[in-house]
N, C-alpha and C positions, 0 to 999 in steps of 0.2 A: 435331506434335500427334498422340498416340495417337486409336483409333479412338470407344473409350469415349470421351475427350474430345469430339469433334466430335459423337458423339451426342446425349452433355449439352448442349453448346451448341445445337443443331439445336431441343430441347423444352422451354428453358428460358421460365420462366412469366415472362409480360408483368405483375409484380404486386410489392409493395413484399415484402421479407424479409430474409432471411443466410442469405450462400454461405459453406461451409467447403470446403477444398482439401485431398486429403491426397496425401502420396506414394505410392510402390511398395510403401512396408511398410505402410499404412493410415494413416500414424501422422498426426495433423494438422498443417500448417505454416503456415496462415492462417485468420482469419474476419474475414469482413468485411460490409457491410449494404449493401442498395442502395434507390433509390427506385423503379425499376424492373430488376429481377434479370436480364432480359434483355442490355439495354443494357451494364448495368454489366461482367458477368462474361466479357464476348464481347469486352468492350476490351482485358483482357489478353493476347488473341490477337491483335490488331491491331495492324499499324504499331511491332512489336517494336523497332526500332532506334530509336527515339525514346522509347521506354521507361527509367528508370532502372537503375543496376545492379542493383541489388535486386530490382526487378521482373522484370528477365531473367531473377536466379537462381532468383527465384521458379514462374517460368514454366516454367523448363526440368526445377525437380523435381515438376511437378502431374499426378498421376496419373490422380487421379480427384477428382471437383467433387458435394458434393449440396447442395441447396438446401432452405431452410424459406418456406415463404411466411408473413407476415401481414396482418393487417389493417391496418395503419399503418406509416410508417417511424419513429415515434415507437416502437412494439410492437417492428419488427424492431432501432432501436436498444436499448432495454432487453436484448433478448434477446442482442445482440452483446454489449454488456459482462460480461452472466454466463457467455457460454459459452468469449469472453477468459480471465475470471478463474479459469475448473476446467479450462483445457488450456492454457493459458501458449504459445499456439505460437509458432515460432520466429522468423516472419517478422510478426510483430506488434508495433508497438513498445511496450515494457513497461517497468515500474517495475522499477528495477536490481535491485532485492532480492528476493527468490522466498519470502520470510518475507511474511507480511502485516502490517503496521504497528499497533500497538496501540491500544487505546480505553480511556478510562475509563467504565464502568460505574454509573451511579445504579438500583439496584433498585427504584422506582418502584411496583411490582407487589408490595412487599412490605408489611405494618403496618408496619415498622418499618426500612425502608432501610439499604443501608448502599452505599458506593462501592471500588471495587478497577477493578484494572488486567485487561483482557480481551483477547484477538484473534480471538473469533469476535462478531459481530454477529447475536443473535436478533430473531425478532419474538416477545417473551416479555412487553412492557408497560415493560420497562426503559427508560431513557433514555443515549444513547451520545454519547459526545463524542469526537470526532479524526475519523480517523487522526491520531497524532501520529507525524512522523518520528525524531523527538527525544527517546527514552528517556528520556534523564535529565530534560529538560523536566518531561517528565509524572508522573515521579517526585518531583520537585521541588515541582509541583503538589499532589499526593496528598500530602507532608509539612503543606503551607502549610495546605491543606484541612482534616488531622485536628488540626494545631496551635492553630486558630481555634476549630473544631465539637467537638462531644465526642460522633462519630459511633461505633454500633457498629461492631465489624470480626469478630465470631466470626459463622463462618457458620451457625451451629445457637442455639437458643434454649431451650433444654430444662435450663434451670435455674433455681433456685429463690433462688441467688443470687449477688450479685455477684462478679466479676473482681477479677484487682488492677488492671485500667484502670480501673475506677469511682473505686477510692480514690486514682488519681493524677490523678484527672481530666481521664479523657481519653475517659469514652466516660460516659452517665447512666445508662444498666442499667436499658435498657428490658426485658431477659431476665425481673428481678427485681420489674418494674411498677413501681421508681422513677421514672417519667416517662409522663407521658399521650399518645396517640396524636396528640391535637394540637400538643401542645409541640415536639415532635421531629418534628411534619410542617414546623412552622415553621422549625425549623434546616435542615429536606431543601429545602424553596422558598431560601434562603438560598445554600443550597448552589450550586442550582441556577442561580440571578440572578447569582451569582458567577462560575462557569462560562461562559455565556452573553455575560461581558462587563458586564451589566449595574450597573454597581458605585455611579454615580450615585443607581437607584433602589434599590437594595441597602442603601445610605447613610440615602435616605428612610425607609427599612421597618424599618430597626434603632433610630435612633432613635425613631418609635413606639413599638414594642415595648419600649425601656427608661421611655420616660415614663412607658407600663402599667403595667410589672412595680414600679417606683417609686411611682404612684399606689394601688398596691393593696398595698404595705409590703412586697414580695416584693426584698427590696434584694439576695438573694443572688442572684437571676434576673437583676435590672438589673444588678447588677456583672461578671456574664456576660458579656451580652447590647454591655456596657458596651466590653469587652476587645475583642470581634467587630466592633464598630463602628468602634474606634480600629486595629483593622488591615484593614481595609476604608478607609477614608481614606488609608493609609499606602499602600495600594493604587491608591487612586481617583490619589493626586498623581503618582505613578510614572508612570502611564498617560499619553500624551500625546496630546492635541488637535491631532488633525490635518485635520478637516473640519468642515462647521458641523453634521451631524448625517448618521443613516441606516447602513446597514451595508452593507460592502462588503470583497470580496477581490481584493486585489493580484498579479496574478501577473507576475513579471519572470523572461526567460530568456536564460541563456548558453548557448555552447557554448565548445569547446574541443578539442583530439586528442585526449582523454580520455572524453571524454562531454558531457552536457548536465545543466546543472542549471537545476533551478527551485524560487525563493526565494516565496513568497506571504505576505502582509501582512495581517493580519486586523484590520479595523478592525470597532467593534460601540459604536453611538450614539455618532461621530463618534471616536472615540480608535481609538488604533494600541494594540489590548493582548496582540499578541502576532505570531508569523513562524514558519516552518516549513519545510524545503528537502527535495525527490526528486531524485533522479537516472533519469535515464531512458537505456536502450542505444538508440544511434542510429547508423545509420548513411548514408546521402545523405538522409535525408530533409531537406525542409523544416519552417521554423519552424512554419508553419501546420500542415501534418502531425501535429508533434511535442504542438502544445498541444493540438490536436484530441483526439489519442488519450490525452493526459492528463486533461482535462474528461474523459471519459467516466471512466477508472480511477478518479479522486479522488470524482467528485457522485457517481460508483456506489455510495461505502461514508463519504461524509462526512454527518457526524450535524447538520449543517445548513449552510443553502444562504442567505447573503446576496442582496438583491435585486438587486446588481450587482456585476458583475465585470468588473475591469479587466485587460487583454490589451492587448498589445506590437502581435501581429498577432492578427487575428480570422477565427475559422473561414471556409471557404469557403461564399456568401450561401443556399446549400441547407443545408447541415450545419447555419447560425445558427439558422436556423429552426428544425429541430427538434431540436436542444439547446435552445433558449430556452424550446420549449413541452412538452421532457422535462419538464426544471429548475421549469417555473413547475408544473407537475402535482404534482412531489415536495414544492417549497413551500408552494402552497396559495395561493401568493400571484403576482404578475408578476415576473420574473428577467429583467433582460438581461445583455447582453457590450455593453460600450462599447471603444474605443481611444481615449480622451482625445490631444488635441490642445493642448490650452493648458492653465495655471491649476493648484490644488492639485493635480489627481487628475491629471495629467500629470506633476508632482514626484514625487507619489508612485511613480509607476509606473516612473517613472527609477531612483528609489533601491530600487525593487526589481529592477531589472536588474544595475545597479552590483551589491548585494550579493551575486547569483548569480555574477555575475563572481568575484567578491572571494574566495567560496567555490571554486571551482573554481580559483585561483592559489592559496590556501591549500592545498586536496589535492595539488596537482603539488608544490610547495614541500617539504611535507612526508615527499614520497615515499611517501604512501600509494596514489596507482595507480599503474600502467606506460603510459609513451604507446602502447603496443601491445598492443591488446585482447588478449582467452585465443583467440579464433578465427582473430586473423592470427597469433598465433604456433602454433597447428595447421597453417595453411597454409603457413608458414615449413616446419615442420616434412615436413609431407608431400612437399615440392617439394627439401627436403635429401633427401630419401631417397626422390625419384624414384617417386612412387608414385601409380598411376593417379588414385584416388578420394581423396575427403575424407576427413579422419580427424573422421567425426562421433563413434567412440569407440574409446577407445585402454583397454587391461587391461595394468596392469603387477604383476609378480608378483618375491618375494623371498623367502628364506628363512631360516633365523635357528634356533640348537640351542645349548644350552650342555653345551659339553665333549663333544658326541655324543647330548646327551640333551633331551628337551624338544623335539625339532624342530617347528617352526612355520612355517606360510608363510600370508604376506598377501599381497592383493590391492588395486590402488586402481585408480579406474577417473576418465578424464577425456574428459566429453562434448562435445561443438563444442570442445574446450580446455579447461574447468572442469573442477576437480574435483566430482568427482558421489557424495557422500558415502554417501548412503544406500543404494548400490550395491556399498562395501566389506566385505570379506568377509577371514574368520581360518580359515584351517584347520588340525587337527591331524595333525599326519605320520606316519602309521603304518608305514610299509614300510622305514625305516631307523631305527627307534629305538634306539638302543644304539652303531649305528656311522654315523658323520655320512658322506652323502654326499649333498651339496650335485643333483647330477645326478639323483640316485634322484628324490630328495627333487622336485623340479621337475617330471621325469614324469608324478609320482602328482597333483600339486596340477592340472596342465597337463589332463591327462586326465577330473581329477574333475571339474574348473569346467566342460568342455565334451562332454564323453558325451550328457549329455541336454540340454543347454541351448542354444535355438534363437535366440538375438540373437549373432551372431558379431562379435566385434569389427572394427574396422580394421586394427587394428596391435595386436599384442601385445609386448610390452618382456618380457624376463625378467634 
């Protein structure tokens, strides 16, 4: 333990918040929340050998430690998952993908709505749906969605008149004032109730509206309204009843040499109407651990929060609490975490284990991962070629000219083992053009990349 360490430990505040840890180069490699900051961040310097591996390696690269205090550990958890989500650190466990997972969009805040596919989440008045893991899902979705409604989709309104989506019937041209603000709020609540799951009451509300549109001689409106209703049933029978009522998310987890997946089940006024799988990088952690740090990733950016949620294993009995009383705040309503023991939501919960299984011998099968992560084969690599430190990043360089002309050299760069794309780099070769030499040529690119530039690699490949 450096000296700055034991200082920090010596004044750390007797009060709820989140500790961030960073290395020798600043850079951050954990955040974490405590109920009391003291207690908490002084554990990891204790009784090290009973510590996990992870924890050690943790331990052994902590430079320097600062601390936020708040007012609650509900405050300080909030504050953990946003400062997770904008520094991705390393020793944190995190959703496999470093893309954020897409949402659809209902513009809500507009007169006249309209729905598309997003990946930032405002506080703009909109109404957001997912994360969905599943591209094509949600894609799928948005077909079913505009194939039903005859929603607009141009983002600008500044015309006098119609599209050719009006005349194929596929949007009402509200641009044009063909449709009243009410009519087409009624297709966006539609929308909406459909989304949501709600496809029973969805059912009730369409056929009203065609009795209406019928009773008032509007047969072009009913015959509409008619079509939406008869695939909204085709819908509603698809869905399947699997509880007597209430809303709830399933979640079931595997692991594997590969990683960990997790399968969740979205049931909404007692039907299963839909599923969605993450991947998470693990490595000794536990189950508990794993689902832990997942609740917070997923309720952090999911566009709603069923009253209960079912779990394999359940947080540890301090975290329960306040996840339950994060969760019931975002609600607005009570939210628990149960582990069913008997009966439907105990089947349920199985078959959402199974399926996570079932997914992860699918991706092995498939040869879509390697049983050996991108980090152990860095360490592989470091320990071939005898070298003191980690190779937390490697710079490989080539060159490439045709016939002696054009000379070019690229760059790619691989961090903990990953390739690190937005770090790759083209340059043009100046100091042999005309007459190819490969060696010149390497000099100049070797020299340029590094003259001024102060992140030194580990290993350089040429």
């Amino acid at each position: 333990m450096n000296e700055s360490i034991a200082k920090t430990l010596a004044v750390l505040p007797d009060k709820p918040g989140v500790y961030i840890m960073r290395d020798e180069h600043g850079k951050i490699i954990y955040i974490g929340k405590a109920v009391v900051l003291k207690n908490r961040v002084r554990s990891y310097f204790r009784n090290l050998a009973s510590h996990t591996v992870k924890v050690k390696a943790l331990v052994a690269k902590v430079a320097e430690i600062e601390t936020i205090v708040t007012d609650s550990e509900v405050e300080a958890l909030i504050l953990e998952c946003n400062l997770i989500k904008k520094h991705r650190p390393r020793y944190n466990i995190m959703l496999k993908d470093d893309k954020t997972y897409p949402y659809l969009k209902v513009t809500l805040q507009e007169d006249f709505p309209r729905i598309y596919v997003t990946r930032r989440q405002l506080r703009d008045g909109a109404k957001y749906y997912g994360p969905y893991a599943d591209a094509g899902a949600m894609h799928a979705t948005v077909k079913l969605l505009r194939s039903m409604f005859p929603l607009r989709n141009c983002r600008k309104m500044n015309t006098d008149r119609p599209c050719l989506q009006y005349h194929i019937k596929r949007c009402l041209a509200p641009c044009a004032g063909y449709v009243s603000r009410e009519d087409y709020g009624k297709m966006i609540k539609a929308v909406c109730m459909l989304l949501d799951g709600r496809t029973s009451e969805l059912e009730r509300e369409l056929k009203l509206q065609m009795q209406q549109a019928a009773e008032n001689y509007a047969f072009e409106e009913a015959a509409r309204v008619r079509d939406q209703l008869q695939a909204v049933i085709r819908i509603n029978e698809q869905q399947k009843a699997v509880t007597s009522g209430g809303d709830l998310d399933i979640v079931g987890l595997a692991k594997d040499s590969s990683g960990t997946c997790l399968q969740i089940f979205f049931v909404r006024g007692g039907k299963l109407i839909g599923r969605d799988n993450f991947f998470l990088q693990n490595d000794d952690d536990s189950d508990q651990e794993i689902l832990t740090a997942f609740i917070k990733q997923y309720y952090n950016e999911a566009s709603f929060v069923p009253r209960e949620i079912l779990l394999p294993v359940l947080p540890a009995a301090d975290e329960l609490i306040v996840l339950e009383e994060w969760l019931t705040a975002r609600a607005g309503r009570k939210v628990e975490f149960l582990q069913p023991r008997r009966g439907t939501k105990r089947e349920l919960l199985h078959l959402a284990v199974e399926n996570a299984a079932k997914l992860l011998e699918e991706r092995l099968r498939k040869g879509q991962v390697s049983l050996k992560t991108e980090e152990q084969a860095a360490e592989e690599l470091q320990k071939a070629l005898q070298l003191p430190n980690a190779l937390e990043r490697i710079d490989c360089f080539d060159i490439s000219h045709t016939q002696g002309t054009e000379t070019v050299a690229s760059m790619v760069v691989f961090r903990n083992g990953k390739p690190c794309k937005k770090d790759y780099r083209r340059y043009k070769i100046e100091s042999t053009e005309g007459k190819p030499d490969d060696f010149k040529s390497m000099q100049e690119v070797v020299y340029r990349r590094y003259k001024d530039y102060e992140e030194l690699p580990s290993l350089v490949i040429i």
